[in-house]
C-alpha positions as CSV (number, residue, x, y, z in Angstrom):
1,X,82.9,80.9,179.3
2,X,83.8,77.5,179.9
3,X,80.3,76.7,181.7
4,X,78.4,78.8,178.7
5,X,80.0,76.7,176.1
6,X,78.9,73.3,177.9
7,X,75.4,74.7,178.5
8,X,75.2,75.0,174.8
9,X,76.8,71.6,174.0
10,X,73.9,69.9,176.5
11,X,71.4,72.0,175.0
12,X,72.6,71.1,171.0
13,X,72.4,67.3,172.6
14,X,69.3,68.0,173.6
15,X,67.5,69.8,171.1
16,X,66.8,66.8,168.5
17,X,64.1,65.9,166.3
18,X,61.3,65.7,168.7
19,X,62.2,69.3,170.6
20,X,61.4,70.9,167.0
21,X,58.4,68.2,165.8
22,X,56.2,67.7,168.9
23,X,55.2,71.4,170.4
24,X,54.1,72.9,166.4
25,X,51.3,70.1,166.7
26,X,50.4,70.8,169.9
27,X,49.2,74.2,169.9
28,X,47.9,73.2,166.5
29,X,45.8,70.7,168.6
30,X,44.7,72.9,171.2
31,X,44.6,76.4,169.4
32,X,43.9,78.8,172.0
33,X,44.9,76.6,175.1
34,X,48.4,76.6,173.9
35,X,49.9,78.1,176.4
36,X,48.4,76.0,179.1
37,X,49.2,73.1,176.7
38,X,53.1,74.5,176.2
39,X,53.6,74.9,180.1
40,X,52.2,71.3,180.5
41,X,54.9,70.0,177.9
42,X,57.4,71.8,179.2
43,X,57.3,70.4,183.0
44,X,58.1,67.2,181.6
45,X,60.5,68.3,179.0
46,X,62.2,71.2,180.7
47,X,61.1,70.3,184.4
48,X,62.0,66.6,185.0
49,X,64.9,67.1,182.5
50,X,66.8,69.5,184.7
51,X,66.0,67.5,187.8
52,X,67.5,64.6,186.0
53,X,70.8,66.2,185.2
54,X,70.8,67.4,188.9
55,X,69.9,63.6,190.4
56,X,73.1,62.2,187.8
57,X,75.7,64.5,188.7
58,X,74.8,64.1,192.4
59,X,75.6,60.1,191.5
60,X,78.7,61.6,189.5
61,X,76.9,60.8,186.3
62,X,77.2,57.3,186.7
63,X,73.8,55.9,185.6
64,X,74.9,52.5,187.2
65,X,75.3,54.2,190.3
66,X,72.0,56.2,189.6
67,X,69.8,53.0,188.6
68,X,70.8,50.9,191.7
69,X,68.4,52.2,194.1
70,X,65.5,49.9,192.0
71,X,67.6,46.6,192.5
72,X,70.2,44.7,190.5
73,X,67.5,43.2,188.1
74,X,65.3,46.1,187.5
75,X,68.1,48.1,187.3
76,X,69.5,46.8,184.4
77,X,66.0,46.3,182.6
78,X,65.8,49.9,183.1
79,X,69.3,50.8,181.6
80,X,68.9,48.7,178.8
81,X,65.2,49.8,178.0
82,X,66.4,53.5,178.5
83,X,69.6,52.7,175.8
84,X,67.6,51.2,173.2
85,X,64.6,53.9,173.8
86,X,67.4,57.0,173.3
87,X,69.6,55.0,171.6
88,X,69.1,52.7,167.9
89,X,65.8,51.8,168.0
90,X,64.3,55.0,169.1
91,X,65.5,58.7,169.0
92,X,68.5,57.8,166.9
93,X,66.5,56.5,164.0
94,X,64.2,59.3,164.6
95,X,67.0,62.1,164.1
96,X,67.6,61.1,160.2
97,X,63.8,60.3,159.4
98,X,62.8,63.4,160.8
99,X,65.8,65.3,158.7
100,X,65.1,63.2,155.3
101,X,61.4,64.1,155.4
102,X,62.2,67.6,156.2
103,X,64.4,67.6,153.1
104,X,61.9,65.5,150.9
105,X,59.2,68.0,151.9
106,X,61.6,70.9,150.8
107,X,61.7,69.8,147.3
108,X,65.0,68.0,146.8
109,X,64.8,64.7,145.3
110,X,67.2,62.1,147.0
111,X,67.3,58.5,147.9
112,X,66.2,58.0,152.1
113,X,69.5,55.6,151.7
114,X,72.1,57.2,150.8
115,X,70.6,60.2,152.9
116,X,70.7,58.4,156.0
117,X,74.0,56.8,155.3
118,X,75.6,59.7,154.8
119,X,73.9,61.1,158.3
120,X,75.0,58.4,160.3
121,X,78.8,58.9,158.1
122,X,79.7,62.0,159.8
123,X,77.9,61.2,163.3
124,X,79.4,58.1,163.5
125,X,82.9,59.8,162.7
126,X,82.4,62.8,165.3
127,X,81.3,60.4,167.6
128,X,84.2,58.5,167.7
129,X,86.2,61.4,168.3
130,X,84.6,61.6,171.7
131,X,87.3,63.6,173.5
132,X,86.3,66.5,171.2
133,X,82.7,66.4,171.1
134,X,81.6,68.2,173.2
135,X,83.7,71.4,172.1
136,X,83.1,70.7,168.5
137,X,79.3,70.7,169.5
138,X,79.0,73.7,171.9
139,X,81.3,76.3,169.9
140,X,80.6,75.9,166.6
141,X,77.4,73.5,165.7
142,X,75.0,75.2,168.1
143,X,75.2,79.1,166.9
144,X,74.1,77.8,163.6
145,X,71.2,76.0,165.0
146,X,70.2,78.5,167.1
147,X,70.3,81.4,164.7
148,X,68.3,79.6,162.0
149,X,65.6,78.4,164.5
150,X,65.6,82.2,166.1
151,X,64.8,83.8,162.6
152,X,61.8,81.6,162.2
153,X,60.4,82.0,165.8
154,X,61.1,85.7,166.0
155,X,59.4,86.5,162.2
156,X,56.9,84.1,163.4
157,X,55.7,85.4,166.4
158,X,56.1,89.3,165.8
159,X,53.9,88.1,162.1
160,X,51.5,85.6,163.2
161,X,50.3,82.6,160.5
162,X,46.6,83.7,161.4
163,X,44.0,83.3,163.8
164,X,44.3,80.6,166.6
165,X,41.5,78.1,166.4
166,X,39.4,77.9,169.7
167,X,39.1,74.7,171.6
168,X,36.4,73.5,173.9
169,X,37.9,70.7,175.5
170,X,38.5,70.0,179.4
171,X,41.6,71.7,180.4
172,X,42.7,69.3,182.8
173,X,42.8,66.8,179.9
174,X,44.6,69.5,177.9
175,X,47.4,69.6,180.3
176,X,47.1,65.6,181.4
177,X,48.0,65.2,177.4
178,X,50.1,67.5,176.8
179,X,52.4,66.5,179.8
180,X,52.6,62.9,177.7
181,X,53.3,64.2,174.8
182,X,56.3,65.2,176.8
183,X,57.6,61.8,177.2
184,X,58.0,61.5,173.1
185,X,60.8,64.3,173.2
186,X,62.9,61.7,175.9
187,X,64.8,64.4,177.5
188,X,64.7,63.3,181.0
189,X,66.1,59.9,179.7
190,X,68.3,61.0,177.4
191,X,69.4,63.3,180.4
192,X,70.9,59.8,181.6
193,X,73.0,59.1,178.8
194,X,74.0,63.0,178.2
195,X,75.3,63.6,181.7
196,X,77.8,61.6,182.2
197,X,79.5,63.4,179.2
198,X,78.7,67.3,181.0
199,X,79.9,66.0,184.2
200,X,83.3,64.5,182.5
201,X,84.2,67.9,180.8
202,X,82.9,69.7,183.4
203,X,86.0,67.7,185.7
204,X,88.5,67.9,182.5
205,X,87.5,72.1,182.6
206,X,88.9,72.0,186.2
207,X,85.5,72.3,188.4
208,X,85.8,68.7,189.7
209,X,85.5,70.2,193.4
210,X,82.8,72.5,192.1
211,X,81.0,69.6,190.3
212,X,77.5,69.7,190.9
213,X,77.1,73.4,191.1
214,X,79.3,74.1,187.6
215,X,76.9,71.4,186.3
216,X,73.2,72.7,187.4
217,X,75.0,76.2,185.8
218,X,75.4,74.4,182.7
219,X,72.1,72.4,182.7
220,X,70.1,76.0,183.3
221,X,71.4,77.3,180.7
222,X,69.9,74.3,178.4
223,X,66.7,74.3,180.0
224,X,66.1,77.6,179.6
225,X,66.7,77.6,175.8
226,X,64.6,74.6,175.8
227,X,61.7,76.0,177.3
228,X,62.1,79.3,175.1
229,X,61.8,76.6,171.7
230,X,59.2,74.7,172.7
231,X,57.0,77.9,174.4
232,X,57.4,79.7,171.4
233,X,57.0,76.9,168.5
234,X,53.5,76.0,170.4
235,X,52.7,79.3,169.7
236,X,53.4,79.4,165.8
237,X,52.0,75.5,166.1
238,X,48.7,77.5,167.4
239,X,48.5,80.3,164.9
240,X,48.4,77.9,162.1
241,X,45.1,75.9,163.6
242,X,42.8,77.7,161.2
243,X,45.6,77.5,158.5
244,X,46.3,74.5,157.3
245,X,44.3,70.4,158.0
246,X,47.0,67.8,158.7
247,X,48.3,65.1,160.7
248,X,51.9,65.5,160.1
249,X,54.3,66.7,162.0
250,X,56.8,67.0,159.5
251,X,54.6,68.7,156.8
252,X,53.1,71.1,159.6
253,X,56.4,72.7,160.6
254,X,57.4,72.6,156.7
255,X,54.2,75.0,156.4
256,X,54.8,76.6,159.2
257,X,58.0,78.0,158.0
258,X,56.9,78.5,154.4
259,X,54.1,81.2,155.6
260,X,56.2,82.6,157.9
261,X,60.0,83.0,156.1
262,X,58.2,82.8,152.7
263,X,59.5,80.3,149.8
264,X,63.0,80.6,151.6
265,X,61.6,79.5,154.6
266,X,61.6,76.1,154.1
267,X,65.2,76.3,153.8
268,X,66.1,78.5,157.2
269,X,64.0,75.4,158.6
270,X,65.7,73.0,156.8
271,X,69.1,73.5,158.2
272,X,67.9,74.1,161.9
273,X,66.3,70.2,161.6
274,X,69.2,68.9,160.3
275,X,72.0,70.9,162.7
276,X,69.2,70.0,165.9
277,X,69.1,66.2,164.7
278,X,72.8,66.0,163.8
279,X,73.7,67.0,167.2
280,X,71.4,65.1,168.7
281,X,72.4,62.2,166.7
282,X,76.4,62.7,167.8
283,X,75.4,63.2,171.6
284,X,73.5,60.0,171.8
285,X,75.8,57.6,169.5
286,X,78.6,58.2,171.6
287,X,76.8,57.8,175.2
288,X,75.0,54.9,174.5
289,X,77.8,53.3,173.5
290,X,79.2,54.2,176.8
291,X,76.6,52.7,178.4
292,X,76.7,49.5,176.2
293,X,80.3,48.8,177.0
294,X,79.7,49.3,180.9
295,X,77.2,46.9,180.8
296,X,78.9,44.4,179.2
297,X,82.0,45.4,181.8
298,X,84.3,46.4,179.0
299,X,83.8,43.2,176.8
300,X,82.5,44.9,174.3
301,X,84.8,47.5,172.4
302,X,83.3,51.5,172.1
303,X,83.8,51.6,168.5
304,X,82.4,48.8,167.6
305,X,79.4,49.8,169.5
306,X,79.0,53.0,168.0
307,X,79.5,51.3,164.8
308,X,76.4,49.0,165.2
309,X,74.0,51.9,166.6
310,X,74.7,53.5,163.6
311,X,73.7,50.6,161.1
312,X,71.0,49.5,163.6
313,X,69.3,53.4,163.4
314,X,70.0,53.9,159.3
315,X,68.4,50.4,158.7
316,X,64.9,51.6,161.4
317,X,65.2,55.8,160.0
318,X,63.8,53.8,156.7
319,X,60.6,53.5,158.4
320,X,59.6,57.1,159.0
321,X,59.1,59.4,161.9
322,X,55.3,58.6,162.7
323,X,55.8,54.8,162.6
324,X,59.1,55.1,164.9
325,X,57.1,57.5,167.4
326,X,54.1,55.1,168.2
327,X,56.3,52.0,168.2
328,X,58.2,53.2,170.6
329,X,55.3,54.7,172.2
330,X,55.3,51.6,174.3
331,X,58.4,51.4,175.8
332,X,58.6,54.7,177.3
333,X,55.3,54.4,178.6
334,X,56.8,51.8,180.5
335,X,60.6,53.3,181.4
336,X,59.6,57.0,182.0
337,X,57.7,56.9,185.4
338,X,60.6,54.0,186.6
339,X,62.8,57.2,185.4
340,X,60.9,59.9,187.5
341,X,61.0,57.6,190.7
342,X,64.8,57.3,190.3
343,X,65.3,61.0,189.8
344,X,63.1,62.0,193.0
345,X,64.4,59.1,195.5
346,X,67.9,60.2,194.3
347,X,67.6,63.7,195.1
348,X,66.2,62.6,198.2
349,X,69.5,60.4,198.9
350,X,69.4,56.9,199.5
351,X,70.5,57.4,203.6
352,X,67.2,59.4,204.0
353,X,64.7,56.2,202.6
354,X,64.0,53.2,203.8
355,X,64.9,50.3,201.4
356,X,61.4,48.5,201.7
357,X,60.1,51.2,200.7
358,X,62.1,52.1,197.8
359,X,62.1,48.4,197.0
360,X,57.7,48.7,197.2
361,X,57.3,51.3,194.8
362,X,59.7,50.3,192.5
363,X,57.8,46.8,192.2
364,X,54.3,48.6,192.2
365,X,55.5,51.1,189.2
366,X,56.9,48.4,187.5
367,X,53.3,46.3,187.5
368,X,51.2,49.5,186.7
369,X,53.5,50.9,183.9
370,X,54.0,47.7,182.4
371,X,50.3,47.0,182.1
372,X,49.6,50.4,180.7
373,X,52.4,49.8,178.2
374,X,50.9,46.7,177.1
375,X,47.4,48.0,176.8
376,X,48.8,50.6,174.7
377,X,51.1,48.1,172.3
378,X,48.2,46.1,172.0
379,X,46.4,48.9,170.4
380,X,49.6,49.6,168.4
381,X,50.1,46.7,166.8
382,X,46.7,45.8,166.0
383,X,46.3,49.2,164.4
384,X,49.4,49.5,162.6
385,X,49.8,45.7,161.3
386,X,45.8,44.2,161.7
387,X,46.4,41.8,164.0
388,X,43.3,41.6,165.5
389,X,43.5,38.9,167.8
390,X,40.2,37.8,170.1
391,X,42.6,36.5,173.5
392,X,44.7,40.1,172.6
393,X,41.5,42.2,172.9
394,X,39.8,40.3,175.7
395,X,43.6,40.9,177.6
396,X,43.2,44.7,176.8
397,X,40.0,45.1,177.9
398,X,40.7,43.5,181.3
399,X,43.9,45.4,181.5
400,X,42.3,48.6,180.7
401,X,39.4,47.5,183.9
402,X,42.4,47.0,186.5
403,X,44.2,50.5,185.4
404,X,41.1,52.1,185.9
405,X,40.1,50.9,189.4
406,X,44.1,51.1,190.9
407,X,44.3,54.2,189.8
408,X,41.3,56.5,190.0
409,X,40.1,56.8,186.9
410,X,43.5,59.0,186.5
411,X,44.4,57.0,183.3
412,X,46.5,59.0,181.8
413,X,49.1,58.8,184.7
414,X,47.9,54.9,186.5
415,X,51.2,54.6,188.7
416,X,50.8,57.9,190.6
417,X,48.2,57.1,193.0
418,X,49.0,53.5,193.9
419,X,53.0,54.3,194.7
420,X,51.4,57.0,197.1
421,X,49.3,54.4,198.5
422,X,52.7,52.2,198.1
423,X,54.6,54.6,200.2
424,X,52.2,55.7,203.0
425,X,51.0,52.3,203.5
426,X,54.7,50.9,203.9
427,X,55.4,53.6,206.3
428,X,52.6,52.6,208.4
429,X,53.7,49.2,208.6
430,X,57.4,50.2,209.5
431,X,56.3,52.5,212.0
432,X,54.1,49.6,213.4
433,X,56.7,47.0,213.0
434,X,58.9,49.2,215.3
């Protein structure tokens, strides 16, 4: 019982804004290839999440522990990127924007301000009653959640919208996309910040000598129900193709649930966002302030902390889910595949690599992830502001050359063939060395 009530508590962490937002427009996107497109999405949601969780509790949840294996200095870039990515000026914000335009779109008439102050109120409040939190999350905010967001998916896919649009697009593309898309939800990162929390109520529930095996119990559990969500909302995503022409998320899922649950529909919907973001919201205020005050080696006080995520994430919710997604686009372009090489190489162990070779990679998926990152901020910014700089486009266009020559032509994923060529070709020159 005690391992089913922190599966649901990592799951209710979890399951925020983007779990419920992102898979909708993707088998709205790809119609009939939704399925290929959901599995695609879920190896990096689902997938890389649970070997995160796995990789932290093997390091005891300590993501200082965890990051150490890319350096002092990277390490720390990595943390702090990864904090502000999950934390205040990403996913936070995105939990009450997400919730206040779910609301807007549902007909009730209410200032974003006051919405989002009294959002980050109460998380801020549960938050700070951290001891609790993860009880308070498990046993009584998650049934809620999951019973609205069952009603909708059940109706939805025994009644489907209508006919699923067919797509004629390279499936390989398909899934290359759809795996990216996966990096918006942030699970495998926020699986950093969450862990620590499973693995310290996993030890206070009395498993500490059964820690890692109590905790992949708990983490399958989550996975599973994530996979389930984001399988099935694909699916009603996919039977409203032919349905409905829009680029919003937000107003896609609201139409999603109208057709499907009638005028009430909206409403089911309604309090599934706002108990999946609330949650989410909690989870993430009071483990990036954790993290916050461990990097600053306790100068920094945890409720103070929390206190400024929460004013720095109402003040960025103001800008709206769409603008906070592809600003922060960027950045996780940047942390996520640093992420995935500290999940496998610590699953591995540290004992069984050799440091240059860790150290190699690390360096080579720094340079390749930060370059596509910039490429795609450049784009960002000139798009969404007009800046339109000649020296910022000639920069792009020579970045975008190098990507495509070190790695391919596999754009969508440039790291992955030069830290294989990183790895092999430092193993060569060890063995030679010797």
């Amino acid at each position: 019982m005690d391992i089913l009530v922190i599966g649901f508590a990592l799951f209710a962490m979890f399951f925020g804004a983007g779990n419920l937002i992102f898979p909708p427009m993707l088998g709205y996107i790809y119609g009939d290839k939704w399925l290929l497109a959901s599995i695609a999405f879920t190896i990096v949601g689902v997938g890389l999440t649970l070997l995160a969780v796995v990789s932290m509790a093997k390091s005891h949840g300590n993501i200082f522990s965890f990051t150490s294996l890319a350096g002092s200095k990277l390490s720390k870039t990595i943390i702090l990127i990864i904090a502000l990515c999950i934390g205040p000026l990403g996913a936070i914000p995105r939990t009450a924007a997400t919730s206040f335009e779910m609301v807007e779109s549902a007909g009730f008439n209410i200032n974003i301000f006051v919405f989002t102050l009294i959002f980050f109120s109460f998380s801020l409040f549960l938050a700070l009653a951290k001891n609790s939190v993860v009880d308070f999350i498990g046993k009584f905010l998650t049934p809620l959640l999951l019973l609205s967001l069952l009603i909708m998916i059940i109706v939805g896919m025994v009644n489907p919208i209508g006919q699923i649009n067919k797509i004629d697009l390279n499936l390989s593309k398909i899934f290359s996309d759809s795996m990216l898309e996966g990096y918006n939800t942030m699970d495998a990162l926020a699986a950093l910040a969450f862990t620590p929390i499973i693995v310290e109520s996993v030890i206070k529930k009395g498993y500490k000598n059964n820690l890692l095996i109590k905790t992949i119990q708990a983490s399958l559990i989550a996975v599973i129900g994530l996979a389930f969500v984001y399988i099935s909302l694909t699916f009603l995503g996919a039977s409203a193709s032919k349905s409905i022409d829009t680029d919003s998320r937000v107003i896609l899922l609201n139409f999603i649930s109208e057709e499907i649950l009638g005028s009430k529909g909206k409403f089911v919907l309604l309090v599934a966002i706002i108990m999946a973001c609330f949650t989410t919201s909690i989870g993430l205020i009071s483990s990036i302030s954790k993290i916050f005050v461990e990097f600053s080696n306790n100068r920094f006080d945890y409720k103070l902390v929390a206190f400024t995520i929460a004013i720095v994430s109402l003040l960025l919710s103001i800008l709206g889910v769409e603008s906070i997604v592809r600003l922060t686009g960027p950045f996780l372009q940047f942390v996520y595949p640093l992420a995935i090489m500290l999940v496998i190489f610590n699953l591995i162990g540290k004992d069984k690599l050799n440091k240059r070779i860790i150290k190699n990679s690390f360096i080579v998926v720094s340079l390749v992830s930060f370059m596509d990152a910039l490429v795609s901020l450049i784009d960002i910014l000139s798009d969404m502001f007009n800046i339109n700089l000649s020296f910022s486009m000639e920069i792009e266009l020579i970045l975008k050359n190098i990507i495509k020559i070190i790695s391919l032509n596999i754009v969508d994923f440039p790291w992955v063939f030069p830290v294989i060529l990183t790895i092999i070709l430092t193993s060569i020159y060890l063995k030679f060395k010797k």
